[in-house]
C-alpha positions in Angstrom: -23.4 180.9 -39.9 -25.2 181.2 -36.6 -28.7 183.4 -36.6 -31.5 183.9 -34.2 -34.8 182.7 -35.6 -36.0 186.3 -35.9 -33.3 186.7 -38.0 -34.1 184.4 -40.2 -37.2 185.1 -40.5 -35.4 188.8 -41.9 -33.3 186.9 -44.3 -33.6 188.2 -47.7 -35.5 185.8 -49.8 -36.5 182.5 -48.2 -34.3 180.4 -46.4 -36.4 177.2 -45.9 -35.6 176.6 -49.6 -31.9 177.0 -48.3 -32.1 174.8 -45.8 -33.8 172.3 -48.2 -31.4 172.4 -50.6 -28.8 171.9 -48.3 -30.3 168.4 -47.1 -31.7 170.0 -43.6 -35.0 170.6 -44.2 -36.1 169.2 -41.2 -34.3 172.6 -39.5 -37.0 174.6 -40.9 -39.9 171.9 -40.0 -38.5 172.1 -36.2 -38.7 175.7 -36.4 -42.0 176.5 -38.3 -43.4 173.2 -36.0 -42.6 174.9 -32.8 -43.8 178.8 -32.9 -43.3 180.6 -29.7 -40.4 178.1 -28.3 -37.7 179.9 -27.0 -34.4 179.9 -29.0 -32.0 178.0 -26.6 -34.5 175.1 -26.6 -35.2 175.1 -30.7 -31.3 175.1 -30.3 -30.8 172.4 -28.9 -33.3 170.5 -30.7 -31.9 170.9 -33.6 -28.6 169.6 -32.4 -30.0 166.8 -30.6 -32.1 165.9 -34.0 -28.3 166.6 -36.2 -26.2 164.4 -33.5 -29.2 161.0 -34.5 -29.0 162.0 -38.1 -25.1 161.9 -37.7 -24.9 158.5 -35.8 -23.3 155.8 -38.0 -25.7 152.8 -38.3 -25.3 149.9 -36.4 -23.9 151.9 -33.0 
């Protein structure tokens, strides 16, 4: 599920214990630790951040 970050922050009930549970807690850190940053670049921090997390080790 895609959603803008003013979305989430309309969610029903809170999704940084979502995201935790999930094993990507560090989404909601990159959000909460950047206020103001504009979507497309939160975006594609979090993707550059998931693409390192995904890298097997040893490549």
């Amino acid at each position: 599920m895609w959603l803008a970050v003013s979305a989430l922050e309309a969610w029903p009930g809170e999704w940084r214990q979502h995201v935790q549970k999930s094993g990507c807690g560090w989404v909601a850190e990159a959000v909460d630790g950047h206020p103001g940053l504009d979507q497309a670049t939160l975006v594609a921090m979090i993707l550059e951040r998931h693409a390192e997390i995904a890298k097997p080790a040893g490549r």
